[in-house]
C-alpha positions as CSV (number, residue, x, y, z in Angstrom):
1,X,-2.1,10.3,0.7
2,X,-1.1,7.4,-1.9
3,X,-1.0,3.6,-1.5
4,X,2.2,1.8,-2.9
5,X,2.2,-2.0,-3.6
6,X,5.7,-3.7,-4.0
7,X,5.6,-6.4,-6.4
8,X,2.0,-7.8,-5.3
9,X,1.2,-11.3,-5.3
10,X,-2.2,-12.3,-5.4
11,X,-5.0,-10.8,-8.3
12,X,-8.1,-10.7,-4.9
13,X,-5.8,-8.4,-2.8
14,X,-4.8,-6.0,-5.2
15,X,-8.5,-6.1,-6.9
16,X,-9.5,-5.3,-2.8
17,X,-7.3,-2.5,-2.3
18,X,-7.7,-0.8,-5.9
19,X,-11.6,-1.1,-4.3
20,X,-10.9,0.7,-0.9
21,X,-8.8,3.3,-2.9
22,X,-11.5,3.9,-5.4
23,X,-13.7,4.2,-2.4
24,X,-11.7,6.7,-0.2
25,X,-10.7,8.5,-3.4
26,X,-6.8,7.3,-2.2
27,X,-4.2,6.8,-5.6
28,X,-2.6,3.4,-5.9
29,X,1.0,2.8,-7.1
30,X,1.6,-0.7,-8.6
31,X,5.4,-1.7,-8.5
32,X,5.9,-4.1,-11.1
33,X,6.5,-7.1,-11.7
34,X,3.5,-8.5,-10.3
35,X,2.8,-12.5,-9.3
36,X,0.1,-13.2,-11.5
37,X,-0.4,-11.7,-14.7
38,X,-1.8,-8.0,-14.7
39,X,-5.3,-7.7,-16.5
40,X,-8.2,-5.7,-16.2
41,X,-9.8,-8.9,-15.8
42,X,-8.3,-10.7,-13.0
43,X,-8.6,-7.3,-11.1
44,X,-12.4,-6.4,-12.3
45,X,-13.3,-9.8,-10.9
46,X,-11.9,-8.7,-7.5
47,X,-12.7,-5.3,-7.8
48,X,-16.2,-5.7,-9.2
49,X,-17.7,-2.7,-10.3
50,X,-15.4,-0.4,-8.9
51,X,-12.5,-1.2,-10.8
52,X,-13.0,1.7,-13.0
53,X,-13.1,4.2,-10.4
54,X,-10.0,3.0,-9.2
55,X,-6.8,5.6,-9.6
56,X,-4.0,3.7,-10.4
57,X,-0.4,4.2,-11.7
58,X,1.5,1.1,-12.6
59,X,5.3,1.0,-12.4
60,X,7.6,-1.1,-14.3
61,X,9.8,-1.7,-11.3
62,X,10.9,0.6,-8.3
63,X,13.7,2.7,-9.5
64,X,11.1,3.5,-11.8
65,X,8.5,4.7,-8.9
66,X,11.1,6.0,-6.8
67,X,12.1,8.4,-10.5
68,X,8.0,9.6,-10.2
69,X,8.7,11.2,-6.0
70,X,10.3,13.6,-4.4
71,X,11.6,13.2,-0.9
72,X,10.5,16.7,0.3
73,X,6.8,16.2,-1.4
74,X,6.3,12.7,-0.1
75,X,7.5,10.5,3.0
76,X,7.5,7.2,1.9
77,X,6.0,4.8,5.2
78,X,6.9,1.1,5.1
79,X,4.4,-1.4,6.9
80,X,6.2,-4.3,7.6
81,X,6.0,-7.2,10.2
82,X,9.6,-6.3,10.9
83,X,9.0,-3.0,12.4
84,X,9.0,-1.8,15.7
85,X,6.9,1.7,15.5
86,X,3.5,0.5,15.7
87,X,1.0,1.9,13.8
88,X,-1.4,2.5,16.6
89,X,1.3,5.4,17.6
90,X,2.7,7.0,14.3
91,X,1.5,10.2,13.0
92,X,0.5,10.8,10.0
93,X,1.3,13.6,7.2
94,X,-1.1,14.3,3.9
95,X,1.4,13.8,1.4
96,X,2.6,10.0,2.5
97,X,3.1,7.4,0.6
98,X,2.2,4.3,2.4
99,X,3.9,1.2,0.8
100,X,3.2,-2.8,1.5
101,X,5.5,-5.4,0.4
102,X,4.3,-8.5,-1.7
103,X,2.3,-10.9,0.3
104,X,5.0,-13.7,-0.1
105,X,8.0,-12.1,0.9
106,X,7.7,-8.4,1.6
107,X,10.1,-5.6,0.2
108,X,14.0,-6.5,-0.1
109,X,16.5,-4.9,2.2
110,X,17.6,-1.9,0.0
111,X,13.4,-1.0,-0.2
112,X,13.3,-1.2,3.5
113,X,16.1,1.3,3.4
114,X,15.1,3.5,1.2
115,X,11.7,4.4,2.9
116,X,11.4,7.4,5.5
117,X,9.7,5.4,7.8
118,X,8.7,2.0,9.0
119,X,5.8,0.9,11.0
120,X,4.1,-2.3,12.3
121,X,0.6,-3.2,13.1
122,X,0.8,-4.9,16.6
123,X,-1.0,-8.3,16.6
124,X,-1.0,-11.1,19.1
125,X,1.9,-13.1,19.5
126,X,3.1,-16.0,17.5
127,X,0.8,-14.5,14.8
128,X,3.1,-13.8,11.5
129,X,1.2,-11.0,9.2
130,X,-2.2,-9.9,8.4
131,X,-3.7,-10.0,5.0
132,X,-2.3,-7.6,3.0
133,X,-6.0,-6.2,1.9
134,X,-6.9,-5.8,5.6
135,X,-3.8,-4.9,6.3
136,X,-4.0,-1.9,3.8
137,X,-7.7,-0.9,5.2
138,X,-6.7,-0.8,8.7
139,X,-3.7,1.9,8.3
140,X,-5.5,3.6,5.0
141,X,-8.0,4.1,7.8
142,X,-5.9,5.2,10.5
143,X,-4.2,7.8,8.2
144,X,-7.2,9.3,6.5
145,X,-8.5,9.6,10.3
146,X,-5.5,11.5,12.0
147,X,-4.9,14.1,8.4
148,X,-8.9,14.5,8.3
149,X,-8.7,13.0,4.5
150,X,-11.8,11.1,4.0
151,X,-13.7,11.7,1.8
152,X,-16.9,14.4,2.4
């Protein structure tokens, strides 16, 4: 299991999910270029003391992560506000990659194309998009759950 981020936004959100990842012993892709510049210490802020534990890969852009998978070692699995699978009701494999779009305006068309699979976390209506950090915790969750992945 792997976390992908798509051309994050905001330093707190990424500095929150490198945190959860470091905690559930979950990789992290970064997909370049990021909205605010990349440092060890806008993240450490956000990422306290657990930025160091945190395994992280950063990519200049995403021909160049797409060049560092294999499509039969790794299904990549969009969440996006514009799916229809919801997340409540997908199953899971060990080897996927699940990928978020930046907080501001998600992945571009030819990303959404490009992955395996895309699902949606179902919210109330008239309600836009989670947090991206929440976001992240609540399917990291669900996936560690259903492929028995959490850490012992």
């Amino acid at each position: 299991m792997r976390v992908a981020l798509y051309q994050p936004d905001i330093a707190g959100n990424l500095g929150t999910i490198l945190r959860t990842c470091a905690c559930l012993d979950v990789p992290v892709d970064i997909i370049e270029p990021c909205g605010f510049p990349f440092s060890d210490r806008s993240l450490k802020r956000s990422g306290m003391d657990y930025f160091d534990q945190a395994d992280f890969t950063r990519h200049a852009d995403w021909s160049t992560f797409l060049n560092q998978i294999t499509p039969e070692s790794a299904r990549i699995v969009l969440l996006s506000s514009k799916a229809s699978h919801p997340l409540h009701e997908f199953v899971f494999r060990k080897n996927d990659i699940l990928l978020f779009g930046s907080e501001s305006a998600g992945v571009p068309d030819d990303v959404h194309q490009r992955a395996n699979e895309r699902i949606t976390i179902k919210m109330k209506s008239g309600m836009r998009s989670l947090n991206l950090a929440v976001a992240n915790g609540m399917a990291l969750g669900e996936a560690l759950h259903q492929t028995g992945q959490f850490p012992e």
